[in-house]
C-alpha positions in Angstrom: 134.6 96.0 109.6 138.4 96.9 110.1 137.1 98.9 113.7 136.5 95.5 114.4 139.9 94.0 114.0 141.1 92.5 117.5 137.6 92.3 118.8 136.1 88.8 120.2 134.9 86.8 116.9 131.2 87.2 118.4 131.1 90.6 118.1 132.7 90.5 114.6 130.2 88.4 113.6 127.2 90.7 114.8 128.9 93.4 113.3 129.1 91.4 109.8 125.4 90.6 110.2 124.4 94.1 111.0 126.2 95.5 108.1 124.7 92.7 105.7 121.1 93.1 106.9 121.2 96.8 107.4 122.6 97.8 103.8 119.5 95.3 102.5 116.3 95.7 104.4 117.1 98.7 106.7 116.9 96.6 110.0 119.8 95.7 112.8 119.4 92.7 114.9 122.5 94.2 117.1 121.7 97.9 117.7 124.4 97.6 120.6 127.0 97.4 117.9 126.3 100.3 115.7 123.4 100.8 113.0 123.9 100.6 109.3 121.7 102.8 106.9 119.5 101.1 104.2 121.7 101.6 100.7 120.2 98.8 98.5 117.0 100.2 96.9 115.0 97.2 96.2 111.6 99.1 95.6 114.1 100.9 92.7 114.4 98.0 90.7 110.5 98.5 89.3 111.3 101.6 86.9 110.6 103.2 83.6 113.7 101.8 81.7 113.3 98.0 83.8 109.4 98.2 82.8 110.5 99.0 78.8 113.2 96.4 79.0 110.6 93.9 79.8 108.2 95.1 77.6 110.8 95.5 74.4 111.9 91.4 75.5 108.5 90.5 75.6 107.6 91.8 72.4 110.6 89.8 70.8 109.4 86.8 72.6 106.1 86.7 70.8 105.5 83.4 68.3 104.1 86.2 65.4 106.7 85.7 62.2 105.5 89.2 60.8 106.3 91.5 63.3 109.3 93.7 62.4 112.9 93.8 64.4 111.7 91.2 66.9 115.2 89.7 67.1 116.7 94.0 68.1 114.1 94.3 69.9 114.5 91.4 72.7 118.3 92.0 72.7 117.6 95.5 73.7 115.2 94.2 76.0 117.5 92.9 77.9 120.1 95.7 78.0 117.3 97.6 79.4 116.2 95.3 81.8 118.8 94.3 83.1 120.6 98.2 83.0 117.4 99.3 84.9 117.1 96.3 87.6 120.6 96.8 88.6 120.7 100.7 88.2 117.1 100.8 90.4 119.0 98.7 93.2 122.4 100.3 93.7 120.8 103.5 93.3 121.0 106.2 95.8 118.6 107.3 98.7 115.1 105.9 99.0 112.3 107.7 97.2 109.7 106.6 99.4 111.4 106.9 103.1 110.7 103.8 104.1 112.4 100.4 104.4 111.1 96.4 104.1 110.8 96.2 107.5 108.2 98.8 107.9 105.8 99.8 105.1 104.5 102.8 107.2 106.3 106.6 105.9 108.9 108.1 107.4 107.2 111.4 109.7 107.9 114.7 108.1 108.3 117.6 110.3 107.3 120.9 108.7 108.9 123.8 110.2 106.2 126.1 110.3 102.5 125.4 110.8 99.8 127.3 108.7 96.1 128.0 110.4 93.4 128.5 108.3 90.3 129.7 110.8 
């Protein structure tokens, strides 16, 4: 945004909207005025310690009196939960080379080709 400074307030406004929707889905409606790379992961939300959280809250949600540590375990629930939605989106690179726009993989070029005949 500041190689926009002095710049017609159109074109700082694509360039806002590019940055916005390219750091989320991967997309730029204004390829004219640059691209921005995908860096919020939202497919990296659904992980181990976001699935435990969950599980460990939904275990001290249940209306049974007997079961042990139900009041630990829905606190930690949500430390992990919340820990593992928020570490999943900020985290780094894309595991699965794609983006929302497109479900399709990324191609993969090998450098050498094997022939079995």
């Amino acid at each position: 945004m500041a190689s926009s400074a002095g710049q017609p307030i159109a074109t700082r406004a694509q360039n806002f909207v590019n940055s916005l929707s390219g750091r989320i889905t991967g997309y730029n409606p204004f390829p004219q005025t640059g691209t921005v790379p995908q860096t919020i992961s939202i497919d990296g939300m659904f992980n181990r310690y976001s699935g435990g959280g969950l599980l460990a809250w939904l275990y001290g949600m249940l209306p049974i009196k007997q079961l042990p540590h139900k009041g630990k375990a829905k606190t930690l629930g949500k430390s992990l939960l919340t820990g593992g939605v928020l570490g999943g989106l900020f985290s780094t690179g894309n595991p699965h080379n794609t983006n929302l726009i497109s479900p399709s993989r990324a191609i993969t070029v090998s450098s050498s080709e094997v022939s079995y005949t």
